[in-house]
C-alpha positions, 0 to 999 in steps of 0.5 A, spaced: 500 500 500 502 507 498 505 510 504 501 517 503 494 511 502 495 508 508 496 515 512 489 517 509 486 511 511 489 511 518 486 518 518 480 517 515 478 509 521 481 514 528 473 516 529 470 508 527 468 505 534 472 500 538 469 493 536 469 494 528 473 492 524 474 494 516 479 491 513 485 495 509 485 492 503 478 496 503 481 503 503 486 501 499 480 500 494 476 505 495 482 511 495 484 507 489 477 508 485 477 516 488 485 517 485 483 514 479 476 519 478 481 524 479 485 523 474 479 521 470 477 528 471 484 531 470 484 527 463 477 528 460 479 533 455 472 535 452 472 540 448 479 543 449 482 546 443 488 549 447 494 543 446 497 546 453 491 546 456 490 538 454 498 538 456 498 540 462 491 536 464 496 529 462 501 533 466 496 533 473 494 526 471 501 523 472 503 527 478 497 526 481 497 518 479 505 518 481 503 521 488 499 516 490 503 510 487 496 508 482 499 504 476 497 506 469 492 501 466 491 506 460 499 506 458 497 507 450 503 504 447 505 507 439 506 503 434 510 506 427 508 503 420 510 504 413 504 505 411 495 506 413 494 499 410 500 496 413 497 499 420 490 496 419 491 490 417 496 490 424 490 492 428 486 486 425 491 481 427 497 483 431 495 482 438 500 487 441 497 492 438 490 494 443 484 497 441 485 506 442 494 505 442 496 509 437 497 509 430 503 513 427 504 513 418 509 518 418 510 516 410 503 518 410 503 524 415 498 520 419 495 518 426 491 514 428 487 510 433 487 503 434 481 499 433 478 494 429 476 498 424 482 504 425 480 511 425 485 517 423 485 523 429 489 528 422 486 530 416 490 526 412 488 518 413 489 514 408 487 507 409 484 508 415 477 511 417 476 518 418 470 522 421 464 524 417 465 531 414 462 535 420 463 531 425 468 532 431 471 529 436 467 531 442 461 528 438 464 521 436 466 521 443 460 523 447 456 516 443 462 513 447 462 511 455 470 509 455 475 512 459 480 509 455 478 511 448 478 519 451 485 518 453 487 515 447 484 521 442 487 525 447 494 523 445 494 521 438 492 528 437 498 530 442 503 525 437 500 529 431 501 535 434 508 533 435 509 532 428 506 537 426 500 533 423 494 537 420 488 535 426 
């Protein structure tokens, strides 16, 4: 358990009256859950255009994940390929690659998210799919109820903006 958990748990059972008992591993839980909706707060980038506001709220995630010792279970990893095509049909059969990493064609300008059917964050897409002509992402995202997938648009466009690839 995290040193700075377990100070709050001991903090939060000083009060509880003598003769009951709630077994650690239940604050551990519960803290857990709360970090993680903080950070889930720190990285929910609805509707953001600025890219250093974006940036800054991974950045306050991360502090906020490495203070309290919570492990990473939305590492997004970044898979290079030479082609969108050779990028799809990776995502169709290479089982390394998890739905929502992200997908960088630097042949092709191109960057995108992983899935079964793989979708472009840049205005270049190649093979992949692209959204439809006047969608945004923050409309294609609120059809959606998964944390991983915010994170994931968030950095794919962050690894184009890097790039200097058109969003």
């Amino acid at each position: 358990m995290n040193e700075r958990i377990e100070k709050l748990m001991l903090n939060a059972t000083k009060d509880i009256p003598q003769g009951y008992y709630i077994p650690p591993q239940y604050f551990e839980k519960f803290a857990e859950l709360i970090v993680r909706e903080c950070i889930a707060i720190c990285q929910d980038i609805d509707g953001e255009d600025n890219i250093d506001a974006r940036s800054g709220r991974q950045d306050c995630a991360v502090e906020i994940r490495e203070h309290f010792g919570v492990e990473d279970t939305m590492k997004i990893a970044i898979h290079t390929f030479d082609s969108t095509g050779d990028a799809y049909d990776a995502c169709q059969c290479d089982e390394s690659i998890r739905n929502g990493d992200t997908l960088l064609i630097p042949s092709e300008r191109v960057v995108g998210l992983a899935d079964t059917w793989p979708i472009a964050v840049t205005r270049e897409h190649g093979a992949l799919y692209s959204l439809k002509h006047g969608s945004s992402w923050s409309d294609w995202l609120s059809t959606l109820d998964n944390g991983r997938l915010l994170v994931a648009v968030a950095h794919a466009q962050q690894v184009a903006a890097q790039h200097g690839y058109g969003i």
